[in-house]
DSSP file (Angstrom, degrees, kcal/mol; ACC not computed):
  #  RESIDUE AA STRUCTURE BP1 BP2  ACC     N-H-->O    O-->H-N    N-H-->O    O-->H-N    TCO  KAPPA ALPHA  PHI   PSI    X-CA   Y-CA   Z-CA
    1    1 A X              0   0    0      0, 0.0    58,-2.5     0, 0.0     2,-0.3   0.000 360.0 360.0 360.0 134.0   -8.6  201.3   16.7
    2    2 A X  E     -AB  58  88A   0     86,-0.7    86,-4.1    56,-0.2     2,-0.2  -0.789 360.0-174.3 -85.6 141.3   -8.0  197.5   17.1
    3    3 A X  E     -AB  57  87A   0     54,-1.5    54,-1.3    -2,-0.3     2,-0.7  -0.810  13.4-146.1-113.7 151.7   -7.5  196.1   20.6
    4    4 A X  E     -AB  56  86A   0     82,-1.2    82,-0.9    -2,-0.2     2,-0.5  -0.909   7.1-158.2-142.6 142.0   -6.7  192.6   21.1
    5    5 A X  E     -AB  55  85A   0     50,-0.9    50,-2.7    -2,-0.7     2,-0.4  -0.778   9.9-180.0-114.9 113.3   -7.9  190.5   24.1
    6    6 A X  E     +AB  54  84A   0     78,-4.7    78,-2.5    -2,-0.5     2,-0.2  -0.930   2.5 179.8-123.9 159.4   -6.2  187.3   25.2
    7    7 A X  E     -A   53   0A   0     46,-1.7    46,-2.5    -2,-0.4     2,-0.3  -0.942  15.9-151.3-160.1 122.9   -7.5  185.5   28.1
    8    8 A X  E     -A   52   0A   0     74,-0.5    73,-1.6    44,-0.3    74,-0.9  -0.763  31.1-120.5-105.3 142.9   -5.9  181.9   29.6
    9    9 A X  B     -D   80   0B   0     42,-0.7    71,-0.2    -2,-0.3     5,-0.1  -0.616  23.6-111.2-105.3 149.6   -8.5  179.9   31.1
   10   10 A X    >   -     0   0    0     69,-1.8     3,-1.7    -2,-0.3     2,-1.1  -0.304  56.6 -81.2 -77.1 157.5   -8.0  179.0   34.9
   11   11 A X  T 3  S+     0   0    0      1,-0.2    -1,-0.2     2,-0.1    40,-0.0  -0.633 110.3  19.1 -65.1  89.6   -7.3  175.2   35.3
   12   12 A X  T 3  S+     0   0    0     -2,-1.1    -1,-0.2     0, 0.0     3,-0.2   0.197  91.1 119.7 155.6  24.7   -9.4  172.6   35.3
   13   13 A X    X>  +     0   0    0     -3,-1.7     4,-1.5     1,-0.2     3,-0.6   0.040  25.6 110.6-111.8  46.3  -12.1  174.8   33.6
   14   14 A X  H 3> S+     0   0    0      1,-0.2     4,-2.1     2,-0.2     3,-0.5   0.990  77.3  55.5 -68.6 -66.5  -12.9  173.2   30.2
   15   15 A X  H 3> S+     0   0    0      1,-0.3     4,-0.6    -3,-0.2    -1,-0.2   0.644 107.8  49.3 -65.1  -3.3  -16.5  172.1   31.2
   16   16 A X  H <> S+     0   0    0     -3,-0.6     4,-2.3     2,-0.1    -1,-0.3   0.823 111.6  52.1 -89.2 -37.9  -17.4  175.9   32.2
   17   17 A X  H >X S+     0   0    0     -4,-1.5     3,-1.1    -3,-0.5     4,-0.7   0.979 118.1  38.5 -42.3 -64.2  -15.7  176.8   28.4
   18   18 A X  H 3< S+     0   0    0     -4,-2.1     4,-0.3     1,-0.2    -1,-0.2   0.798 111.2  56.2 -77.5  -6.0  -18.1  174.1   26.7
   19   19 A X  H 3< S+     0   0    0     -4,-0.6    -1,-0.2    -5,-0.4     4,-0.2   0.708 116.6  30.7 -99.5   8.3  -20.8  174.7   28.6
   20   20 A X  H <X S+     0   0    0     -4,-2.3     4,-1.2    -3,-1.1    -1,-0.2   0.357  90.3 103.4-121.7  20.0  -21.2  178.8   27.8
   21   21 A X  H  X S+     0   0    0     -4,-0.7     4,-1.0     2,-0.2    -1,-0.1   0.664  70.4  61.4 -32.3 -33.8  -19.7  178.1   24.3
   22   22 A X  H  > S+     0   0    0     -4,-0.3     4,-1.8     2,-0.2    -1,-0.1   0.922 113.3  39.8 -51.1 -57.4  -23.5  178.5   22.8
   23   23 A X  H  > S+     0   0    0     -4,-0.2     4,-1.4     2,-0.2     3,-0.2   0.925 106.5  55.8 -63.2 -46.4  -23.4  182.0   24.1
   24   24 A X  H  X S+     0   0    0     -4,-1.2     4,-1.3     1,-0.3    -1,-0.2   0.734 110.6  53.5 -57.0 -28.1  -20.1  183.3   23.5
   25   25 A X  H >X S+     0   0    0     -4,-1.0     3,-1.5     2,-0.2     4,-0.9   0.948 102.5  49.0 -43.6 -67.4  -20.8  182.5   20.3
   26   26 A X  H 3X S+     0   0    0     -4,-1.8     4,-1.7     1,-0.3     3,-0.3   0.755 105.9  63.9 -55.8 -31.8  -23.8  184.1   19.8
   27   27 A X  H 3X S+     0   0    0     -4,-1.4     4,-1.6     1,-0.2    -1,-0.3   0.782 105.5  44.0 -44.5 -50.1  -21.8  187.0   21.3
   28   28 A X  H <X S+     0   0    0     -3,-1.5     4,-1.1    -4,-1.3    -2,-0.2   0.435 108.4  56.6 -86.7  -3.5  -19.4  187.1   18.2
   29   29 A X  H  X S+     0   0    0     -4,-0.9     4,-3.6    -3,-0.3     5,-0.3   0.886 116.1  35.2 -67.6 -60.2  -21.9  186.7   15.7
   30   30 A X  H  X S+     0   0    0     -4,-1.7     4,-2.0     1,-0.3     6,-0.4   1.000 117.4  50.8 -56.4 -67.8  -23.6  189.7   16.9
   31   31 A X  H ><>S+     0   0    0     -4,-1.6     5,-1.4    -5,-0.3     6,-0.7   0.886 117.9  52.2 -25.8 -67.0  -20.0  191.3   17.8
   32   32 A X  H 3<5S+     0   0    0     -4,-1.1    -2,-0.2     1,-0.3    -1,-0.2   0.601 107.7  41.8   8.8 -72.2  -19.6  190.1   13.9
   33   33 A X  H 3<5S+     0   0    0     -4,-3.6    -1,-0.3     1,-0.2    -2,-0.2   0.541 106.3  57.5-103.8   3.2  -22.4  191.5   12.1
   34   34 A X  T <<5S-     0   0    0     -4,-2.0    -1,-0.2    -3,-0.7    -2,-0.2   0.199 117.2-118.1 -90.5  11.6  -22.5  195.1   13.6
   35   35 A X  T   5S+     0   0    0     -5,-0.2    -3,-0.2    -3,-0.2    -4,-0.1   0.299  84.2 117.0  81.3 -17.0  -18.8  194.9   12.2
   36   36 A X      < +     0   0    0     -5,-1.4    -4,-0.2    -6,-0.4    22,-0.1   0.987  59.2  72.5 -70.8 -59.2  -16.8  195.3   15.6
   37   37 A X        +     0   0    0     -6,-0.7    20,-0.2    -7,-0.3     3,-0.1  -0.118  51.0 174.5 -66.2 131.3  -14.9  191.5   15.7
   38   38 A X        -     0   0    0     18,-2.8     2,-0.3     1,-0.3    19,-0.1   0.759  63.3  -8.8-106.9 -31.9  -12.2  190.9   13.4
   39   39 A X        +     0   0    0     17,-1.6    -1,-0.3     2,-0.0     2,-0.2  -0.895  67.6 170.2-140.4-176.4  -10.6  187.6   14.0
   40   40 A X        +     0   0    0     -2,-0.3     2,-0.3    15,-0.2    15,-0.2  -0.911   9.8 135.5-172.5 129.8  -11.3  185.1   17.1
   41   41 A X  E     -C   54   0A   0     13,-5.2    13,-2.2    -2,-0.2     2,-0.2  -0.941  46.6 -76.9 174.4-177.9  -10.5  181.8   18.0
   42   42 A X  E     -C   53   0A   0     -2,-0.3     2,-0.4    11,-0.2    11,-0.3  -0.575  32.2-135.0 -70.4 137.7   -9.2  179.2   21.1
   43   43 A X  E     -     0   0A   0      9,-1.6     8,-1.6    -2,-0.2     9,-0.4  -0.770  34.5-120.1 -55.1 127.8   -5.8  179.0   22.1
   44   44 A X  E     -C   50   0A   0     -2,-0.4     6,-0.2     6,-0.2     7,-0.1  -0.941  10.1-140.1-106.6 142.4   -4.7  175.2   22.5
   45   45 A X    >   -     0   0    0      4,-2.5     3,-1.3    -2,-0.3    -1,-0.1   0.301  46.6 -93.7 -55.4 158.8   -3.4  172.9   25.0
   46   46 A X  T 3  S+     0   0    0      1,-0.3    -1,-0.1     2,-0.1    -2,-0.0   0.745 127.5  54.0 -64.2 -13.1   -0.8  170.3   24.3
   47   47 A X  T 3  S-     0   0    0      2,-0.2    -1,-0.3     3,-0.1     3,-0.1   0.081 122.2-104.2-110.9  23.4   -3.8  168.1   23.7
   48   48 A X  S <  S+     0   0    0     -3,-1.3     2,-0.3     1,-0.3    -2,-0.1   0.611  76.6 138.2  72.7  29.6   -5.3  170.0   21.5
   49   49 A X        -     0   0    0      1,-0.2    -4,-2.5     2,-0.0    -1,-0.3  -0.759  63.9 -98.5-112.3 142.5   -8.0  171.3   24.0
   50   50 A X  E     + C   0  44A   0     -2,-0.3    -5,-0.2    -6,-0.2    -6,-0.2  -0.054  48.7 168.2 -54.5 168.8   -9.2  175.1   24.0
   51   51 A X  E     -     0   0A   0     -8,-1.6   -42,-0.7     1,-0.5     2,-0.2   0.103  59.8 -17.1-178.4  30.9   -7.2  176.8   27.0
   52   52 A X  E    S-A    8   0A   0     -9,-0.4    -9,-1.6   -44,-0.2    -1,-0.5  -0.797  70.7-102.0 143.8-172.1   -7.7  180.2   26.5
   53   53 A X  E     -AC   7  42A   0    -46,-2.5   -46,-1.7   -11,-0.3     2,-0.4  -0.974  11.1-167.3-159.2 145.0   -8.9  182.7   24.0
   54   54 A X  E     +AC   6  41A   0    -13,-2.2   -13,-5.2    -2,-0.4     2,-0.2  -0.998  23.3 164.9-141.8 111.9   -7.6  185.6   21.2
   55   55 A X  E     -A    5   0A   0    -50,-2.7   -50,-0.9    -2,-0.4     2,-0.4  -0.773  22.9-149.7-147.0 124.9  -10.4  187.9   19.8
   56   56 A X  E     -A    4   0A   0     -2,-0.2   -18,-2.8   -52,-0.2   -17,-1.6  -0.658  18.4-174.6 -74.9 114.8   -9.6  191.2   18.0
   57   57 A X  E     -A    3   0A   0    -54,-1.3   -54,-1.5    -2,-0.4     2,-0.5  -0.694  27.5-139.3-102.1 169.4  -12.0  194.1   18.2
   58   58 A X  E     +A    2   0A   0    -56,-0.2     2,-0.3    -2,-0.2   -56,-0.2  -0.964  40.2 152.9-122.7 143.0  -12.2  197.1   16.8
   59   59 A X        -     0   0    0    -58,-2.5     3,-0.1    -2,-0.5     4,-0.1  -0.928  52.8-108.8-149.0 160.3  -13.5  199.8   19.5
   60   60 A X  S    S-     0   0    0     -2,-0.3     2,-0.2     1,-0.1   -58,-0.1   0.814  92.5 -11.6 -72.8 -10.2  -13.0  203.4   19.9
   61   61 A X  S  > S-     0   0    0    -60,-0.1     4,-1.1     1,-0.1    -1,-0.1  -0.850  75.1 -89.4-173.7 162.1  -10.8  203.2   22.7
   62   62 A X  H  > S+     0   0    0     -2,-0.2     4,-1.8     2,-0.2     3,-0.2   0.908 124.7  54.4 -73.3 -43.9   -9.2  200.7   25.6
   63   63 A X  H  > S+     0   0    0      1,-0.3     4,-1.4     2,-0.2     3,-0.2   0.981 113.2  36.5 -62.0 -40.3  -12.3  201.8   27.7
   64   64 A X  H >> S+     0   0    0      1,-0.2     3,-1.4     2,-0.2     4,-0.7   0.943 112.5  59.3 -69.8 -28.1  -14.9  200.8   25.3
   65   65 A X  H 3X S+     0   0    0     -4,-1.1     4,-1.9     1,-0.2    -1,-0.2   0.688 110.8  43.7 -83.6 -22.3  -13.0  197.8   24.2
   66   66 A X  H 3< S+     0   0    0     -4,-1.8    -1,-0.2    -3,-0.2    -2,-0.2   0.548 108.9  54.6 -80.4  -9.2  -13.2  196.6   27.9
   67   67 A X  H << S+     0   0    0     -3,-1.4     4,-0.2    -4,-1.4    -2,-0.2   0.663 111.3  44.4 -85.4 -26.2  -16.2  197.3   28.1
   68   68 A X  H >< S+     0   0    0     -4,-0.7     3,-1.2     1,-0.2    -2,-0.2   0.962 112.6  50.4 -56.0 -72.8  -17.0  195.3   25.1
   69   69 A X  T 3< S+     0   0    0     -4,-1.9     3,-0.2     1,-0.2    -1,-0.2   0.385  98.7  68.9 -30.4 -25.1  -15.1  192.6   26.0
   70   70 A X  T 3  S+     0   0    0      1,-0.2    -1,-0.2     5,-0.1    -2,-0.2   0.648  87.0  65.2 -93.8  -9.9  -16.5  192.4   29.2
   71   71 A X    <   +     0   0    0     -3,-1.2    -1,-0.2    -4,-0.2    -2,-0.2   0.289  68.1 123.8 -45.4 -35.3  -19.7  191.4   28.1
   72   72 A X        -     0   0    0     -3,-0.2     4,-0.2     1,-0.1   -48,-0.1  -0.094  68.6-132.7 -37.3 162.3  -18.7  188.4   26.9
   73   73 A X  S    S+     0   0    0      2,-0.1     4,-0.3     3,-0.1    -1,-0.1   0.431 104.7  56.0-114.5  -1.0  -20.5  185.4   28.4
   74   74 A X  S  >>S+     0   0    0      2,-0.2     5,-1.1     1,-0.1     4,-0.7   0.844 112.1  43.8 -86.2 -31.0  -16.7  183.4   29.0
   75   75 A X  T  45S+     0   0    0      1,-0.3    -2,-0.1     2,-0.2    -1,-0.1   0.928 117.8  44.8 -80.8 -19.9  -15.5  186.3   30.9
   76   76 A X  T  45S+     0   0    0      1,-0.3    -1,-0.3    -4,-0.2    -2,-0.2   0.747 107.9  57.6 -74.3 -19.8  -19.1  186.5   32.9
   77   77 A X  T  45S-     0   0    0     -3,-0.5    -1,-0.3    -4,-0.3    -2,-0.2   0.523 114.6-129.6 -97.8 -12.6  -19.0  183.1   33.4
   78   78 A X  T  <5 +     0   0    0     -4,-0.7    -3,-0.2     1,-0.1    -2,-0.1   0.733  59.2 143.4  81.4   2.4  -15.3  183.7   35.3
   79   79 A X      < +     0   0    0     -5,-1.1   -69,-1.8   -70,-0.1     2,-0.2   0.629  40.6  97.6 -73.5 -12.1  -13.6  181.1   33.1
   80   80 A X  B     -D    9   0B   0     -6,-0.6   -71,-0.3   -71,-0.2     3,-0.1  -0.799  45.8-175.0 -92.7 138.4  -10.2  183.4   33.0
   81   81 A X  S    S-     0   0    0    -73,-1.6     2,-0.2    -2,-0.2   -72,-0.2   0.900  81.9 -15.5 -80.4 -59.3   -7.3  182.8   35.2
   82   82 A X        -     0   0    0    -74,-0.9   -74,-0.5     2,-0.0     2,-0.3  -0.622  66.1-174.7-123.0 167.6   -5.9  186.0   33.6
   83   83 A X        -     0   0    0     -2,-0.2   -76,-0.2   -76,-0.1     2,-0.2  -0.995   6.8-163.2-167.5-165.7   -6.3  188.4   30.7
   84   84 A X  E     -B    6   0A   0    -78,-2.5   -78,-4.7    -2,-0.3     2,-0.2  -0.860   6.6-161.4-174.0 128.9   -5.0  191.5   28.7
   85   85 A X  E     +B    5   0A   0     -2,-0.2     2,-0.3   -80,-0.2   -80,-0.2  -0.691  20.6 165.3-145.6 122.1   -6.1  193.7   26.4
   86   86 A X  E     -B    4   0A   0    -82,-0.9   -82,-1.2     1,-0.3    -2,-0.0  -0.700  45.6 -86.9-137.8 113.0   -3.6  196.0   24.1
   87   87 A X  E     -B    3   0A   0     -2,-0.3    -1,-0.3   -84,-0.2     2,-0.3   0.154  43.2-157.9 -13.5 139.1   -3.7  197.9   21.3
   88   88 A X  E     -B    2   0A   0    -86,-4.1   -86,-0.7    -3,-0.1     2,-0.5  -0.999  12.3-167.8-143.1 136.0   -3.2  195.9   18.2
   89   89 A X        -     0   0    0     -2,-0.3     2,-1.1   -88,-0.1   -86,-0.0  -0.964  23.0-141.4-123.3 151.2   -2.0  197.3   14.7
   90   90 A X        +     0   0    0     -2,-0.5     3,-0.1     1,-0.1    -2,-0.0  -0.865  28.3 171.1-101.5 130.1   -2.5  194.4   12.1
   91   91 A X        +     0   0    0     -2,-1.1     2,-0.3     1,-0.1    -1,-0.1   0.771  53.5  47.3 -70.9 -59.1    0.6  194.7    9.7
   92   92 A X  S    S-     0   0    0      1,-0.1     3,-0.2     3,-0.0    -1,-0.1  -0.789 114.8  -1.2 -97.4 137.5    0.2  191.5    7.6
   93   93 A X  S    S+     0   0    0     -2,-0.3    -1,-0.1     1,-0.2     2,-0.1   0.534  76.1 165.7  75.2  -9.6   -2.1  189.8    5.8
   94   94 A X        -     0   0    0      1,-0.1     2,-0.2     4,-0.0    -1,-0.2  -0.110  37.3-127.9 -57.2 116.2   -5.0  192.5    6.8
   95   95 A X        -     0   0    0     -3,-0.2     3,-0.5     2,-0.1    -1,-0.1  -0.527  34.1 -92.8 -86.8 153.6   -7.8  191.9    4.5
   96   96 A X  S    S+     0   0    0      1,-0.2    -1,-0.1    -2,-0.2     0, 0.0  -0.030 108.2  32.3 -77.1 165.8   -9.0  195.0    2.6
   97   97 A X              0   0    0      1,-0.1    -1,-0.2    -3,-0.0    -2,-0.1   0.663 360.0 360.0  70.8  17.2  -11.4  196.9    3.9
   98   98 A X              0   0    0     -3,-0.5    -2,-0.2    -4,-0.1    -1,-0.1   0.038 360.0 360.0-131.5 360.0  -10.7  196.4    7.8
Protein backbone atom coordinates (compact mmCIF):
# COMPACT_ATOMS: atom_id res chain seq x y z
CA UNK A 1 0.00 0.00 0.00
CA UNK A 2 1.09 3.64 -0.52
CA UNK A 3 0.83 6.06 2.39
CA UNK A 4 1.53 9.54 1.93
CA UNK A 5 3.16 11.81 4.64
CA UNK A 6 2.79 15.58 4.63
CA UNK A 7 4.41 17.53 7.28
CA UNK A 8 4.28 21.68 7.64
CA UNK A 9 7.32 22.95 9.33
CA UNK A 10 6.78 24.93 12.66
CA UNK A 11 7.70 28.68 12.02
CA UNK A 12 10.75 30.13 11.99
CA UNK A 13 12.38 26.65 11.48
CA UNK A 14 14.26 26.81 8.19
CA UNK A 15 17.83 26.67 9.81
CA UNK A 16 16.81 23.29 11.66
CA UNK A 17 15.46 22.02 7.84
CA UNK A 18 19.00 22.98 6.28
CA UNK A 19 20.88 21.94 8.86
CA UNK A 20 19.54 17.99 9.03
CA UNK A 21 18.98 18.17 5.25
CA UNK A 22 22.39 15.99 4.80
CA UNK A 23 20.58 13.30 6.75
CA UNK A 24 17.18 13.29 5.60
CA UNK A 25 18.60 12.82 2.51
CA UNK A 26 20.60 10.06 3.16
CA UNK A 27 17.41 8.71 4.68
CA UNK A 28 15.62 8.76 1.18
CA UNK A 29 18.40 7.34 -0.71
CA UNK A 30 18.46 4.43 1.43
CA UNK A 31 14.43 4.63 1.74
CA UNK A 32 15.12 4.78 -2.28
CA UNK A 33 17.25 1.93 -3.04
CA UNK A 34 15.53 -0.83 -0.80
CA UNK A 35 12.52 0.39 -3.16
CA UNK A 36 10.09 1.79 -0.26
CA UNK A 37 10.05 5.79 -1.44
CA UNK A 38 8.22 6.72 -4.39
CA UNK A 39 8.18 10.43 -4.91
CA UNK A 40 9.50 13.28 -2.25
CA UNK A 41 10.10 16.71 -2.28
CA UNK A 42 9.61 20.41 -0.18
CA UNK A 43 6.56 22.19 -0.07
CA UNK A 44 7.11 26.03 -0.69
CA UNK A 45 6.65 29.27 0.85
CA UNK A 46 5.51 32.37 -0.93
CA UNK A 47 9.25 32.96 -1.24
CA UNK A 48 10.06 30.09 -2.63
CA UNK A 49 11.59 28.56 0.68
CA UNK A 50 10.96 24.81 1.79
CA UNK A 51 8.06 24.96 4.44
CA UNK A 52 7.13 21.64 4.81
CA UNK A 53 7.40 18.27 3.17
CA UNK A 54 5.34 15.46 0.86
CA UNK A 55 7.02 11.96 0.67
CA UNK A 56 5.13 8.81 -0.60
CA UNK A 57 6.02 5.34 0.77
CA UNK A 58 5.11 2.30 0.08
CA UNK A 59 4.65 0.17 3.56
CA UNK A 60 2.62 -2.66 4.47
CA UNK A 61 0.40 -0.81 6.55
CA UNK A 62 -0.32 2.82 8.48
CA UNK A 63 1.61 1.28 11.44
CA UNK A 64 4.70 0.39 9.52
CA UNK A 65 4.42 3.45 7.46
CA UNK A 66 4.65 5.53 10.73
CA UNK A 67 6.97 3.77 11.88
CA UNK A 68 8.96 4.41 8.76
CA UNK A 69 8.32 7.75 8.57
CA UNK A 70 9.24 8.26 11.91
CA UNK A 71 12.67 7.64 11.48
CA UNK A 72 13.25 10.32 9.47
CA UNK A 73 15.97 12.61 10.78
CA UNK A 74 13.34 16.08 10.02
CA UNK A 75 10.77 14.51 12.14
CA UNK A 76 13.65 13.49 14.97
CA UNK A 77 14.93 16.71 14.62
CA UNK A 78 11.14 18.13 15.70
CA UNK A 79 11.09 20.44 12.69
CA UNK A 80 7.02 19.75 12.25
CA UNK A 81 4.46 21.95 13.50
CA UNK A 82 1.97 19.26 12.30
CA UNK A 83 1.67 16.18 10.10
CA UNK A 84 -0.52 13.39 8.50
CA UNK A 85 -0.22 10.41 7.02
CA UNK A 86 -3.10 8.67 4.69
CA UNK A 87 -3.44 6.13 2.45
CA UNK A 88 -2.61 7.25 -0.98
CA UNK A 89 -3.85 5.49 -4.35
CA UNK A 90 -1.77 7.01 -7.28
CA UNK A 91 -4.34 7.36 -10.22
CA UNK A 92 -2.26 9.39 -12.77
CA UNK A 93 0.76 9.51 -14.23
CA UNK A 94 1.96 6.24 -12.07
CA UNK A 95 5.10 5.02 -13.70
CA UNK A 96 4.98 1.31 -14.54
CA UNK A 97 6.18 -0.91 -12.34
CA UNK A 98 5.31 0.95 -8.93
Amino acid sequence: MLFAFTGKDKPGALQVRIDTRPAHVAFLEKLNAEGTLKIAGPFLDEEGKPSGSLVVIEAADKKAAEAILGEDPYAKAGLFASTEIRQWNWTFNKPEGI
